[in-house]
N, C-alpha and C positions, 0 to 999 in steps of 0.2 A: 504494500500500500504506500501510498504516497503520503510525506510528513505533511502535517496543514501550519498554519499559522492564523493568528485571528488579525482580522483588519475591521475598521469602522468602517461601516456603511455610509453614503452622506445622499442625503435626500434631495430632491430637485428643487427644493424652498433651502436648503444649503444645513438643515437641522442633522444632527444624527442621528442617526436610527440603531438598529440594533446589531451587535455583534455577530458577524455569521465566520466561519471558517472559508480558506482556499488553499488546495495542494498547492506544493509549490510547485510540484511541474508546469503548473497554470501560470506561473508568475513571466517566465517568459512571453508570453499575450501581452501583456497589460505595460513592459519595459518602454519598449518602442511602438509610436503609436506611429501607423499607417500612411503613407502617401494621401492626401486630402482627408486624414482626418483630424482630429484634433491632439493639440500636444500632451505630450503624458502628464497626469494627475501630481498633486503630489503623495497620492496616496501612492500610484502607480514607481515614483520615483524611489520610495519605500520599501518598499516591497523589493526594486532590485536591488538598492541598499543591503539588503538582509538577505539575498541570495547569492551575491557578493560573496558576502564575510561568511557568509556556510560554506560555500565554496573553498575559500581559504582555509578553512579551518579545519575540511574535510581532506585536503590536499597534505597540511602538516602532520595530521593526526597518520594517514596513509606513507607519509614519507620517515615520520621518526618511527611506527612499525617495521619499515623493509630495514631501515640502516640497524635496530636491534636484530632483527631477524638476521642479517649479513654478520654481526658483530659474533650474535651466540652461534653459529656457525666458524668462525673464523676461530673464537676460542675453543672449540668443542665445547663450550658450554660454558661456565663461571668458571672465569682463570683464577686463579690462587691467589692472594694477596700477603702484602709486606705491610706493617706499620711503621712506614718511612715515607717521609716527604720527598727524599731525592734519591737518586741512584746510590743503590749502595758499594762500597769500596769491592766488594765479590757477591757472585750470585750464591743461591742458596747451597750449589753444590761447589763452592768454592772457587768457582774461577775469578780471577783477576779482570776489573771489569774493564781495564785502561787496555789490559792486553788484548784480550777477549771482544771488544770493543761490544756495547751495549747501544742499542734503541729501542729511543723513547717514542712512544704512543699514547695510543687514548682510547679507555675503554666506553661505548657509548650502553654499556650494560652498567657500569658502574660510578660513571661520570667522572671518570678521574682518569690521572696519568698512569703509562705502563711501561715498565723495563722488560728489555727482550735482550739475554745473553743470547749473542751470535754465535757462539763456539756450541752452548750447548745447540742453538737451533741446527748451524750445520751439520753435527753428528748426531739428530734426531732425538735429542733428548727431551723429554715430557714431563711436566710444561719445560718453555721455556721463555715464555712471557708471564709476567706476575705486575698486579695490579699494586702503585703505590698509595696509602691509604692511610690519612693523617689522623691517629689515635686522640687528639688532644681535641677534634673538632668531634663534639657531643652538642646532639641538639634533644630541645624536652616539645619540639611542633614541626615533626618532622613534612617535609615536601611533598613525599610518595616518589619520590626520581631517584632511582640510582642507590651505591650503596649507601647507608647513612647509619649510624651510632645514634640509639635513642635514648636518651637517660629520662628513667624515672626517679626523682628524688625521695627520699624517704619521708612517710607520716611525722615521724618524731624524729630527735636525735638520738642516735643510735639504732636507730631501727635497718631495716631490710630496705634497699635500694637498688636499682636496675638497671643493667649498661644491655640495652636489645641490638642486634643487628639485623636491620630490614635492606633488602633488596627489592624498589618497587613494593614499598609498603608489605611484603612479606617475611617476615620475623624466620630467618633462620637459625638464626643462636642467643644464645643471652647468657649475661652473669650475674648473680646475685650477689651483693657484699653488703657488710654493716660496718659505717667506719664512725669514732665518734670524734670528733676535733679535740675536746677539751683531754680527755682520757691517753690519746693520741694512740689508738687503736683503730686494727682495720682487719676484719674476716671475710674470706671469699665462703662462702656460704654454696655456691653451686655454681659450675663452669659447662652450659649444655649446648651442644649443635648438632642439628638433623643430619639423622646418621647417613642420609643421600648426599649432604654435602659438606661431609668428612675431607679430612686432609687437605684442605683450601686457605690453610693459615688465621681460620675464622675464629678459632679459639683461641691462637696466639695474639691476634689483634684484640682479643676484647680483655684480658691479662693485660696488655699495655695498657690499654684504654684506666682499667680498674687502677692501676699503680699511678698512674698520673692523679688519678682523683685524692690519691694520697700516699706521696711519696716517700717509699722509705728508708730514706735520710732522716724524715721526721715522724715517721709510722712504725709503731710492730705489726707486724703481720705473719694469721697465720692460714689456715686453709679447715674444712671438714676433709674429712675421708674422701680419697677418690675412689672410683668406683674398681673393680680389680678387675679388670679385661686389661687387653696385651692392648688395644689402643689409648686406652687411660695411660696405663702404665709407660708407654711408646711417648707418649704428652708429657707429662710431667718430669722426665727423663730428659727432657730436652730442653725444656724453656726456665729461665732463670727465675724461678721464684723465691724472693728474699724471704719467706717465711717455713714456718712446719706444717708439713700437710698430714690431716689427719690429729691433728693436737690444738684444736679451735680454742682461743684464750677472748673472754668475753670481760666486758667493763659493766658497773653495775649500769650505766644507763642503756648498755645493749640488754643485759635480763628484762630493765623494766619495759623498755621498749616490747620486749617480745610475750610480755606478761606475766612474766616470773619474778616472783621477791628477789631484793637483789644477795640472799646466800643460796640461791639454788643455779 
């Protein structure tokens, strides 16, 4: 069916009448008016005003589609990311990035810049593009575009708090921590990502993300239990966490926050 759009009616005493509907396939008729007949309305002027700007708008909507679509093709899917702003001195698999010589791109899945080791692309190594992806920028109203870091701040202090990572408004991973300023304590509480898009650096990025919210230089920090699989275990073996996991050390305004008297 064809969209409508409502337009006033205007009476041959010039009063208005009542609201009726016209497809807008129709609205072509009414744009340009005819050889000897009269010039168009300004109703008519209207009308292609607003079939105009649908047009346009129908055009972007179709064109930022194909370039995502060419994009997650080009990555095979979500490239990997790094929590760095600029190329780093070696790729993940250690190559020298001066020697190795590195380019940069741009992911249109995740609206940000990308580094691609040449050495490993020429010897087929996978990935070899990774997306760079600034831990420090956390928004609480996110856009719905691209990748983004969503913080929810906690009810009280000390309480439970949330670093989400959305891709196009879909929440693939999150962290959960309690930090409290005054106490100068900080617990990661739960570190989780859909286990379909595992190994994409998406846990390691939201770990950075969490330790800038409180750095520790000026934070203890320690962790709950992680969960005991060879990929937990494979994570945590890897990425520098300045605290104890598995040995969570609370302040009493984290108890009270979480409902408990503060000796229990």
């Amino acid at each position: 069916m064809c969209p409508v759009t409502n337009v006033q009616a205007t009476g041959a005493d010039g009063q208005h009448g009542a609201i009726r509907t016209r497809p807008v396939a129709e609205l072509s008729e009414v744009c340009v008016a005819p050889v000897g007949r009269q010039a168009p309305t300004a109703e008519s002027r209207l009308l292609c005003r607003y079939r105009e700007q649908s047009r346009r708008i129908i055009e972007h909507v179709i064109d930022e589609c194909l370039r995502r679509t060419l994009a997650l093709r080009e990555d095979g899917g979500l490239a990997p990311v790094m929590p760095l702003t600029e190329a780093p001195e070696r790729c993940p698999r250690g190559h020298n990035s001066k020697i190795a010589r590195v380019l940069i791109g741009y992911s249109h899945i995740y609206y940000t810049r990308t580094v691609t080791c040449r050495v490993c692309l020429e010897l087929g190594h996978e990935p070899a593009t990774w997306a760079l992806v600034d831990p420090a920028t956390q928004v609480t109203k996110p856009a719905g575009r691209g990748l983004e870091l969503v913080l929810t701040p906690p009810s009280a202090r000390g309480g439970v708090g949330r670093i989400a990572l959305h891709v196009d408004r879909n929440c693939l991973a999150d962290a959960d921590l309690m930090i409290c300023g005054p106490c100068r304590i900080a617990v990661l509480e739960q570190l989780r990502v859909d286990e379909e898009v595992r190994r994409r650096g998406y846990g390691r990025l939201l770990l950075a993300a969490a330790l800038l919210r409180a750095p520790d230089e000026r934070y203890r920090w320690s962790a709950t239990e992680a969960a005991d699989t060879t990929e937990a275990r494979a994570f945590w073996s890897r990425v520098p966490f300045p605290g104890q996991l598995g040995e969570p050390t609370y302040c009493t305004d984290m108890r009270i926050a979480a409902g408990l008297t503060p000796d229990h």
